[in-house]
Structure formats: C-alpha cells, structure tokens
LUMBAPA-340738 format. One line per 8 residues: number of its first residue (from 1); for each residue x, y, z of C-alpha. Coordinates in steps of 0.2 Angstrom, whole numbers. Layout:
// LUMBAPA-340738
NUM) X,Y,Z  ... .
//
This chain:
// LUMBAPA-340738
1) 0,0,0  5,18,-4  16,24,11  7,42,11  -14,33,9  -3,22,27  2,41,35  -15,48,29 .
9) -26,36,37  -14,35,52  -17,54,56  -37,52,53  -38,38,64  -26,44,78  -35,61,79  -52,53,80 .
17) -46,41,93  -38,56,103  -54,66,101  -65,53,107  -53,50,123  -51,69,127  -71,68,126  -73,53,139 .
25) -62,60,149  -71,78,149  -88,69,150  -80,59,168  -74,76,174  -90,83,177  -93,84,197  -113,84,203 .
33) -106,94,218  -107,113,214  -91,124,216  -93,133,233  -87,149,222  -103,148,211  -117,145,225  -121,164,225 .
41) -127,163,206  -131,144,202  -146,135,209  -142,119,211  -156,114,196  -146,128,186  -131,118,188  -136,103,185 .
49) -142,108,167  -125,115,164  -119,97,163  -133,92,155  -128,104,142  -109,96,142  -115,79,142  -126,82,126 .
57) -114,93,116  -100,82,119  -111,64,115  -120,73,97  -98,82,92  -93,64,95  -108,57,87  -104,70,71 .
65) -84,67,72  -88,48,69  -99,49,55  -87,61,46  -72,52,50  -79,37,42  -87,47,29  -68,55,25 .
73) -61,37,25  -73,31,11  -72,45,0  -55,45,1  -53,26,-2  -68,26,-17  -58,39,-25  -71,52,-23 .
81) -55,67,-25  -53,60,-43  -71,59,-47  -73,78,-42  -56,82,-51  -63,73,-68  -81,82,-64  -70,99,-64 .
89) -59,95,-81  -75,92,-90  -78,108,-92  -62,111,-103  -58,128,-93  -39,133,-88  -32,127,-72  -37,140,-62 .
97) -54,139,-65  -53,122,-64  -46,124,-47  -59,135,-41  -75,122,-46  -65,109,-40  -63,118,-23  -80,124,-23 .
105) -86,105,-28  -79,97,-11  -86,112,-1  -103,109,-8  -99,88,-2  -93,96,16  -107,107,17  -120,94,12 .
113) -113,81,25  -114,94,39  -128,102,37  -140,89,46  -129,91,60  -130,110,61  -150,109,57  -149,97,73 .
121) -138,105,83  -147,123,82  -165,116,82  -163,103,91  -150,105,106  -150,123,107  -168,125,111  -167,108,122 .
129) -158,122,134  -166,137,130  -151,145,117  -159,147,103  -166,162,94  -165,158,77  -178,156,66  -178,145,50 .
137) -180,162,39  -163,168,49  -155,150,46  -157,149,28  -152,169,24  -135,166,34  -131,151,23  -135,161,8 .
145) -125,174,12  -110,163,17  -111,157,2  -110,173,-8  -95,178,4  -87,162,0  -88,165,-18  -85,184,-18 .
153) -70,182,-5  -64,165,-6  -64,163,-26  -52,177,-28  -40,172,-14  -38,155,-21  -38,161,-40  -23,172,-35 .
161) -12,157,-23  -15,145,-39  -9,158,-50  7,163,-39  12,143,-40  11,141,-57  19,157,-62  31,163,-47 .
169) 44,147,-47  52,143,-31  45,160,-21  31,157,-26  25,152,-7  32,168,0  21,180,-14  6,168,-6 .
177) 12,172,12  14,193,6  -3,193,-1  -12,184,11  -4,196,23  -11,211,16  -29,203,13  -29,199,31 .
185) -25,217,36  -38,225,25  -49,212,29  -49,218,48  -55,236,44  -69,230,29  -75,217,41  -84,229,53 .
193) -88,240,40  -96,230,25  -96,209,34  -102,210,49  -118,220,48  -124,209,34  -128,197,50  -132,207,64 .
201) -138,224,67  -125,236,74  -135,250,87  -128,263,96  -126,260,116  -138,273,120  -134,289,132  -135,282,151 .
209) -125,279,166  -117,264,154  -112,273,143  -106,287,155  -96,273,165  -89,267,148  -83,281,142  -75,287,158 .
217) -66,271,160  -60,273,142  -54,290,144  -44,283,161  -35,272,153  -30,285,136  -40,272,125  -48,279,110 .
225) -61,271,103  -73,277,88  -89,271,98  -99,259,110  -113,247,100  -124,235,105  -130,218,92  -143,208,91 .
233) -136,193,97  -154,188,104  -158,184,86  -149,169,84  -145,165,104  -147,168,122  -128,168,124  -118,182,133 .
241) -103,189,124  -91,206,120  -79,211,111  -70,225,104  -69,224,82  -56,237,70  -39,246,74  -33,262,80 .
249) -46,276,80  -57,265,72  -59,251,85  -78,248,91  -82,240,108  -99,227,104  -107,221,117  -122,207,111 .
257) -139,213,120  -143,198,130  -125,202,139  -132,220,143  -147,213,149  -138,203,160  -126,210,168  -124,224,180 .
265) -117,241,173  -100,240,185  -99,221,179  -99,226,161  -85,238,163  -76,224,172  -79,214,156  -75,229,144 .
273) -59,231,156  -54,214,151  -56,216,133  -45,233,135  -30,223,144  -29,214,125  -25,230,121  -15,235,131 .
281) -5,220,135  -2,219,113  -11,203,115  -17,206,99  -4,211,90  6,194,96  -6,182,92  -6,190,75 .
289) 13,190,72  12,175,77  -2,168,65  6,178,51  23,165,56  12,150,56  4,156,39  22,156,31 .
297) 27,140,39  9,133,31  14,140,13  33,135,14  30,117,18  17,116,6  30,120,-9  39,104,-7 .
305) 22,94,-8  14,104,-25  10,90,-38  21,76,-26  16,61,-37  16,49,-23  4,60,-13  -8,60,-29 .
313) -6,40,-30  -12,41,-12  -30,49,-18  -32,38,-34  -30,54,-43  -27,52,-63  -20,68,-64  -6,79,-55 .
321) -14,96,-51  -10,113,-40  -26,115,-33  -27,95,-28  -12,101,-20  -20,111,-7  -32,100,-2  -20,83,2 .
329) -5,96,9  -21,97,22  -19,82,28  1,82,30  0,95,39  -16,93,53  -2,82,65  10,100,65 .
337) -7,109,65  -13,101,80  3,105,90  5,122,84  -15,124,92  -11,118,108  4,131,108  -9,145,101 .
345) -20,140,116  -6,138,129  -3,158,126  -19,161,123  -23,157,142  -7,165,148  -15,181,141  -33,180,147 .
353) -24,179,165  -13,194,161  -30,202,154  -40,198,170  -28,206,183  -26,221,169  -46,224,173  -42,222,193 .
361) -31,233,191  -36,246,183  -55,246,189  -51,242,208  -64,231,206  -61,212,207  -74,206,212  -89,217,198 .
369) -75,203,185  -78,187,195  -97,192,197  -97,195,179  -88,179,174  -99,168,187  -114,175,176  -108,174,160 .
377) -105,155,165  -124,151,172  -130,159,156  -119,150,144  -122,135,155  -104,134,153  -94,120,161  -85,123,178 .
385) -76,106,180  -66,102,162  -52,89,162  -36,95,162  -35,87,145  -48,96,137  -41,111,143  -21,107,137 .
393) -27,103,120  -44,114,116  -47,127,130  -42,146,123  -48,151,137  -44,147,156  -56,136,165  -67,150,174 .
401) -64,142,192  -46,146,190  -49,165,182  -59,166,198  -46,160,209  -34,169,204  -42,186,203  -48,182,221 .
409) -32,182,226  -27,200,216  -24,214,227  -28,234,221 .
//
C-alpha cells in the first residue's frame, strides 16, 4: 500500500481516537457537587443543566466526528477526489478555474454532510436548553449569504495562490504568504464596515450611566475608541458575549444585548476592562505575528508537496494538479497543526490571566470581573469542572474556576 494513503489514514484515525478520549475524559470530569465559588449565582437545578448541556454537546460532536471520519475514509478510499477532479476538467476551462470548481465541488460535499448536524444541533439541542433564537427564515439567509461571501471572497483568494504557484517558481509560497498578509490586514477594517452587519444589526449604546461609566473608563486608561454598539445577538442566541472589532481610532467595543441585559453596569465595565488589557497588553498584535509565522510555515512546507506524485497515488488521482495540491497538503499538515494549536492556546490562556488582573487593576474592582464571569458562565451553561486534557489541547480560554481564583487572590 502507498506509504502516504498508510500516513494519511494513520493521522485520521489517531486524531479521531484522541478526540474521542479527550471527550470521555471531559464527560467523567463533570462533578454533581457545585463549586462553593458559584453557590451565590447557580441554583443547584441551574447547575445541574450546565452538565446536562456538556454531556449532550459532547455525546452529538462525538456522534458528528464519527460519521465524518468514516465518511472521509470512504471518500478518500472510493476515489471520490478523482471523481470531483474529472467532474472539474469536464468543463475544458484553464487550471485556475478548474481549481476554483473543484474547490467549490468538495465544499458543496462538506457542506451537504454537515448540514443535518447543524439543522440538529441549532433546532434541536440549542432550544433543548433554551439557546436558541434563530428562526428557519434567519437560518437559511446566513447560509445564503455565506455562500455569496465564500464565492466573492474566497474565489479570488484561491484564484490568486493558484496563479502565484504556477507562475512565481520557487518563491512562489512567500508571494502567497505577502498577499495573504495584506488581505488579512484590509480584511480587519472591511469586516466591521461592510461583513459583519450583513448578519447582525449594529446599534448605538444609547446615552445612560453605561455609557457614561464606559466612556470614563475609556478616557482613564487613554484608550480611543470610535464608539460603544450593542448587536442583536438575541436573534440567533441567548448567549452572553463582548468584544472589541477594527484598529486604532477605528476600533468599536460590541457588546451582544442579551450580555447587557444581564449584567450589571460596574460588571460590564469589568468585562470591557478585560477586553482593554488585549490592548493593552499587545495581545493582539502577538497572536497576529504569530499567526502571520504559522501562515508562512503553512505556505513554505506546502511547496515541497505541490504535484508530489506519490501523494496523488495516495488519492487515486489520474492527474497531477495545483489546486489538488492544497487539499492533500491538508492532511500532511493537521499532525504540526494540532501542535502548533495547543501552543496557540497555551498563550492564549497566559493572556486571558494577564487580561483579567489588567481589569483588577485598573478598575479596583475584582470582584464586579468574578461576578461577571460567574454569570456569564450560568447563562452560557458553561462547564465549571473540564479535564485538564480538554483544557491542554482545546481550551483558549482558562477554566473559569481558575480565572476566579486567581483574581480572588489579586490585590488593588
């Protein structure tokens, strides 16, 4: 047998198994006796639908991991690449174009196999526990217009890295790396501007004590913002969340409705303090540097594998190809990509507790960010107890118990 197809399946299997054992493991950690730090918020009903909510989420992802894992293997095995690469020459276009349908023709297949689960998943589970807000009307527009984004946005991205590799010689990966760059840059400022409210209505925060508090704060800490927005976030869930979108003088703190109608005003700040320690601590800026270094990485390593024929023996393809390329590379490259995630999320957490004891600090006010985080996890039904394991390789995010801790023992 091909040694790549032996390395390929290896990887798909070995992931899967690791998945389902991190998922045991995370299901066993769950404890029935609530933390003593939540009893002031959580009912002990309250709590025991948060694992509830674990236990189903985890069983339906293992339940959808399964059926696309095998679904992978027999496409792979059955030569369904080949089939979709001769569907893609049919139409007698040049290579790029050619590229472009065959991409868009294994999208269509992904999307087609994981749309049940989504369907399930929102409809389903999410209103099971009281989530969701999104009605089929709201469902089938975001699809459409992810699709036309995909098409509008994607297309061209992929046109232009196909192009680079068969016209740019050995640097061709480095003009990929430059371009993608420059797309990701622009990207951030059009996102806000002409993406984002294509999905969700932007509103002012209106003028109040909130707002007051806000823009105080802001003006304490010498950071210049363009504006304070609510979003409806109540049209598709009844999930808390915040965040700050654009650069420079163009930044925007968001906060999603459900979280203002939640949350006390001194606890918002608090949340909004956190957000600021991204900031201010160049969180931001790090974790970009270092996904722009990952992205090189990505592009230089796939230059040794464009049009590697055992590779294509591996997929029964008939013919070599750039854009096939892309796709198999994928699969070389998901064991470096799981360990450069548990990296990314190592750091990740590093800088949620540097952002946490920037909000203590810089508010006075410790405990308006624990009572906001003990809220934000009863009405997210969020799980308290996660197995170390869980966290090491999928938690961007401290578990809250040990934010909690640890900002209860800060002192302003």
């Amino acid at each position: 047998m091909n040694s790549w197809l032996l390395f390929i399946l290896a990887v798909i299997i070995l992931h899967y198994l690791l998945d389902v054992i991190i998922s045991v493991y995370n299901i066993k950690a769950l404890s029935p006796e609530l933390p003593a730090e939540f009893s002031d918020v959580f009912e002990q009903e309250g709590y025991k639908q948060s694992q509830n909510y674990a236990r189903t989420t985890t069983g339906f992802s293992l339940i959808e991991n399964s059926i696309s894992t095998i679904v992978t293997v027999i496409f792979l095995l059955a030569g369904g690449f080949n089939l979709i690469d001769l569907f893609a020459r049919s139409f007698q276009l040049n290579t790029i174009l050619t590229g472009v349908i065959f991409t868009g023709g294994l999208m269509l297949l992904s999307f087609v196999v994981s749309l049940p689960f989504s369907i399930y998943s929102t409809f389903k589970i999410e209103s099971q526990f009281g989530f969701n807000r999104t009605t089929p009307l709201t469902f089938i527009t975001d699809i459409i217009k992810s699709v036309l984004l995909t098409i509008i946005i994607g297309a061209p991205i992929l046109a232009s890295i196909l192009w680079f590799f068969e016209n740019s010689g050995p640097f061709a990966w480095l003009y990929c790396w430059l371009g993608v760059i420059i797309f990701g840059v622009v990207l951030q400022f059009l996102a806000p501007v002409l993406i984002m409210p294509l999905f969700n209505t932007f509103t002012p925060l209106e003028e109040g004590s909130l707002s007051e508090k806000i823009t105080h704060y802001a003006k304490q800490e010498n950071f210049q913002i363009q504006g304070i927005y609510t979003m409806d976030g109540s049209k598709r869930s009844a999930k808390l969340n915040a965040f700050f979108t654009g650069f420079g003088t163009f930044r925007k703190i968001v906060f999603f409705d459900t979280l203002v109608e939640k949350l006390s005003e001194d606890e918002i700040v608090a949340v909004l303090a956190h957000e600021m320690g991204h900031y201010k601590k160049k969180h931001i800026w790090k974790m970009m540097g270092s996904s722009v270094l990952q992205t090189g990485l990505m592009f230089f390593l796939l230059s040794f594998f464009i049009e590697n024929p055992g590779l294509f023996e591996a997929f029964s393809m008939e013919a070599l190809s750039i854009y096939a390329s892309l796709f198999f590379f994928a699969f070389i490259y998901s064991p470096l990509n799981t360990l450069l995630s548990i990296l990314f999320n190592y750091f990740s957490r590093v800088h949620e507790f540097e952002a946490d004891r920037y909000a203590a600090h810089s508010t006075g006010k410790p405990e308006m960010l624990i009572q906001g985080l003990k809220k934000l996890s009863r009405e997210n039904l969020s799980n308290l107890t996660p197995h170390p394991l869980m966290v090491f390789f999928s938690y961007s995010h401290p578990p809250v118990l040990e934010r909690i801790r640890t900002l209860n023992g800060i002192k302003t």
